[in-house]
C-alpha atoms as one frame of an Amber mdcrd trajectory, in Angstrom:
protein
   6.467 -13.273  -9.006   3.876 -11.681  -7.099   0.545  -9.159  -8.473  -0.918
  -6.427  -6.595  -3.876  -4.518  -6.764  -5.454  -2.056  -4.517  -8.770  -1.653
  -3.687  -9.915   1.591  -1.987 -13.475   2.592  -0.804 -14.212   5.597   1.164
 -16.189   4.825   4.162 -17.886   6.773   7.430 -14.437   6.196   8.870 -11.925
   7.469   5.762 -11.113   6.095   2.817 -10.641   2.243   3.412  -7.251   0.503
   1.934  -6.971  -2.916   0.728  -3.661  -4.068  -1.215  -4.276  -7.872  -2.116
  -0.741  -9.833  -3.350  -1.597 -12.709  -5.202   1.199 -15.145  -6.124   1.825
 -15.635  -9.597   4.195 -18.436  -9.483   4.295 -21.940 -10.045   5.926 -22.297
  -6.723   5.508 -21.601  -3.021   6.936 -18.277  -2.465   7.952 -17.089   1.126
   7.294 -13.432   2.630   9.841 -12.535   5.062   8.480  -9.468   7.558  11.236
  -7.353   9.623   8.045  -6.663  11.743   4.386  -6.995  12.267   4.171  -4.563
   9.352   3.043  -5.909   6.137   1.700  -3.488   4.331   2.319   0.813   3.714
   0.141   2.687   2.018   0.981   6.764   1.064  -1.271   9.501  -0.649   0.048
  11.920  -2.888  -1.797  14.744  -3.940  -2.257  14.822  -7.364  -1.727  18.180
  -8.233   1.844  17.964  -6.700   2.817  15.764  -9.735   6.110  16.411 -11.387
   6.284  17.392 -15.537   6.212  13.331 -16.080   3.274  13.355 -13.890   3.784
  11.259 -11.352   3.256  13.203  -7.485   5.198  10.430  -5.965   8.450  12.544
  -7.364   7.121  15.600  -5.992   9.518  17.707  -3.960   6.248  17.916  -1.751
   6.425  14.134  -0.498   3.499  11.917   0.525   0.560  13.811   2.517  -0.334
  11.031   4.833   1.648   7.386   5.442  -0.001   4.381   7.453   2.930   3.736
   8.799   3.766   7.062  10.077   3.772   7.128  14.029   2.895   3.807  14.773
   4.187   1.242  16.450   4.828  -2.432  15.248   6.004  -5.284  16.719   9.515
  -5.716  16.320   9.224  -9.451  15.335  10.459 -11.291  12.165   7.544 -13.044
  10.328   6.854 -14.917   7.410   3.348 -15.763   5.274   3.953 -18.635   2.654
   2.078 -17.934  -0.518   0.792 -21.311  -2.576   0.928 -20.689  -6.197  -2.612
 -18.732  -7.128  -2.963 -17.784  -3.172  -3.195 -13.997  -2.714  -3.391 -12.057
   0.693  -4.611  -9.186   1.335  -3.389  -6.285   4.147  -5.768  -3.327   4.712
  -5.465   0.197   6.585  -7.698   3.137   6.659  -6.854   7.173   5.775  -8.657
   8.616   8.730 -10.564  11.858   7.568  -8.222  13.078   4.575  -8.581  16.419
   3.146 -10.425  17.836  -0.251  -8.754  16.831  -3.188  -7.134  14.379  -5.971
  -4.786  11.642  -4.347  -2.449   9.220  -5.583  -2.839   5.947  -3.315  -0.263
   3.912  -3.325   0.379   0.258  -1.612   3.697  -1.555  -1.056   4.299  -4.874
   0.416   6.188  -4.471   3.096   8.365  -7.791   2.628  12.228  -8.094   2.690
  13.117  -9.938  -0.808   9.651  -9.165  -2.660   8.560  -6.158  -4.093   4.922
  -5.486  -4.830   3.324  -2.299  -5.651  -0.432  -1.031  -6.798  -1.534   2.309
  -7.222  -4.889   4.288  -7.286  -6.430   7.458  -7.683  -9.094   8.948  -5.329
 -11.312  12.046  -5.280 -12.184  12.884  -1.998 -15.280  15.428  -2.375
């Protein structure tokens, strides 16, 4: 079973990503990459939020995505994770607008799904 938490910090640059994955088994456990992508990050504005509140359901969809235009290298991979071990896979939101986002991370692995949220006010 794997834990994640995001970390965000807005810097000179953006706002600075960090979604750690920490392994929370009493086992090895084996990330399997389609490509040199690990990690996604999305941010939703806030306001877009649908009547259970969450803006990922929004009609509106995400207002920025890491992934979004770039290119990866189309190469399987794998990170083994001892049990306790946590990684961590960063990106940066260059210059985002005014406002109230929704942050979210996902690991980017085949057979493991991990998944941390934030909230950011960008002034």
């Amino acid at each position: 079973m794997l834990d994640a938490a995001l970390a965000t910090d807005e810097g000179d640059e953006g706002v600075d990503l960090a979604l750690t994955v920490t392994n929370e088994d009493d086992d090895p456990l084996t990330l399997r990459f389609r490509t040199g992508q690990r990690a996604d990050f999305a941010a939703f504005e806030s306001a877009a939020a649908d009547a259970a509140g969450d803006p990922r359901r929004s009609t509106a969809g995400p207002v920025w995505r890491h992934g979004e235009g770039r290119m990866f290298t189309q190469a399987l991979g794998t990170e083994t994770l001892a049990p306790g071990e946590s990684a961590t896979y960063e990106g940066t939101w260059p210059t985002p607008p005014p406002g109230v986002y929704l942050i979210v991370g996902t690991l980017t692995a085949e057979e493991h799904d991990a998944e941390a949220t934030a909230t950011v006010a960008i002034g």
